[in-house]
C-alpha positions in Angstrom: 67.0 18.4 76.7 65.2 19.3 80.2 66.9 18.4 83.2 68.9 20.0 85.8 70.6 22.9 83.4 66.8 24.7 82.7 66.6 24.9 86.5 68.3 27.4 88.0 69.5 27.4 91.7 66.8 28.8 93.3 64.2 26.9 91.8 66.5 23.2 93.0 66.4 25.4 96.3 62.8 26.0 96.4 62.2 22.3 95.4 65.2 20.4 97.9 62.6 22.9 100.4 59.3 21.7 99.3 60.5 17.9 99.7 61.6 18.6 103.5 58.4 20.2 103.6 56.7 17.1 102.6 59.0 14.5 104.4 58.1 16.6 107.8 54.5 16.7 107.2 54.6 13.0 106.2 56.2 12.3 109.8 53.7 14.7 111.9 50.7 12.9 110.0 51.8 9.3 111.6 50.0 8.0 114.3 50.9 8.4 117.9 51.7 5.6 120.0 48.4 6.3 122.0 46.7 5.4 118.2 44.4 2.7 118.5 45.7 1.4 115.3 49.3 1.7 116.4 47.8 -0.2 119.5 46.2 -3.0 117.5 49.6 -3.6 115.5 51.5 -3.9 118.6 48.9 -5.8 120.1 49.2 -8.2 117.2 53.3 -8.2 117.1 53.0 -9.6 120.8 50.4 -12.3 120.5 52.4 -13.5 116.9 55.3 -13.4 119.2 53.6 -15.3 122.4 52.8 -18.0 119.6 55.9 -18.2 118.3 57.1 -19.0 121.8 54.9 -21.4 122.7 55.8 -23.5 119.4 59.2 -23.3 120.6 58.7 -24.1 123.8 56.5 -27.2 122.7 59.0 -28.1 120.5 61.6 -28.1 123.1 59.2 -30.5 125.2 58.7 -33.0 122.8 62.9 -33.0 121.9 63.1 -33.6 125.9 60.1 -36.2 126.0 61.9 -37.9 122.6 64.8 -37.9 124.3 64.0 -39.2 127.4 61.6 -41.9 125.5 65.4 -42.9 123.8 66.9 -43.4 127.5 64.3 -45.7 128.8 64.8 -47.8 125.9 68.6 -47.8 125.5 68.4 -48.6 129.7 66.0 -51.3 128.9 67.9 -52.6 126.6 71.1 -52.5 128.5 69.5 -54.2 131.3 67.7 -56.9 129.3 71.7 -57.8 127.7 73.0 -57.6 131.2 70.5 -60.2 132.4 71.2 -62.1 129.0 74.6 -62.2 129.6 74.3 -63.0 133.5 72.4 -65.8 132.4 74.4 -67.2 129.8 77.5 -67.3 132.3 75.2 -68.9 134.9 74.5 -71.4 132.6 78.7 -72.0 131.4 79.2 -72.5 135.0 76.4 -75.2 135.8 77.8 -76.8 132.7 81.1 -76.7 133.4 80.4 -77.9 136.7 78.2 -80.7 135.4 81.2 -81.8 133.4 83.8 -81.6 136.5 81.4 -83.9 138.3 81.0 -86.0 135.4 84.9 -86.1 134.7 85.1 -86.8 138.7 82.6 -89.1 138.7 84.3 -91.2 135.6 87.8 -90.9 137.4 86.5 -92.5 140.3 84.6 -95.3 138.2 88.5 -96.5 137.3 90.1 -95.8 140.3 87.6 -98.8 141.9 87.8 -100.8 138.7 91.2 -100.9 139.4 90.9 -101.0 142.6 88.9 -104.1 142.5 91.3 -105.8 139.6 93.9 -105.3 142.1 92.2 -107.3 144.8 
């Protein structure tokens, strides 16, 4: 069985060394910000995130042109029952005046028949 017991503590030393080593020369060997491909990347990040951005913003237009479409009509609409109903009264009036002069009108026919039966 090989493993930790045929190492000794100098040689897990040596090795936990060697690793650091290799981790600091990993992080010297990356690219500077001033790196043209660092550059490019960022470069890329923004313009992915101006998109992004102007989808939203577009989006957010056309919820605020939706919406507004959705006003006009439900204010058309209001307006068209309001005249509707405006009209309908109109018309209950002009009829129920009609009927008062015809009611009038019939009154008066008896009150001068019997008028003239009197007579």
């Amino acid at each position: 069985m090989s493993g930790f017991k045929d190492h000794n503590f100098g040689d897990r030393l040596s090795a936990a060394a060697k690793a650091k080593q290799a981790l600091l020369e990993r992080f010297r060997s990356r690219p500077g910000p001033d790196d043209p491909a660092v550059r490019e990347r960022e470069e890329a990040r923004k313009a992915v995130a101006a998109a992004r951005e102007a989808r939203t913003a577009e989006r957010k237009a056309q919820r605020e042109a939706e919406a507004a479409r959705i006003a006009a009509e439900e204010a058309a609409r209001k307006a068209d029952e309001e005249a509707r109903a405006k009209a309908l009264e109109a018309e209950q009036k002009a009829r129920a005046a009609t009927m008062e002069a015809e009611r009038k009108a019939a009154r008066d026919a008896r009150y001068a028949a019997r008028k003239a039966r009197k007579r």
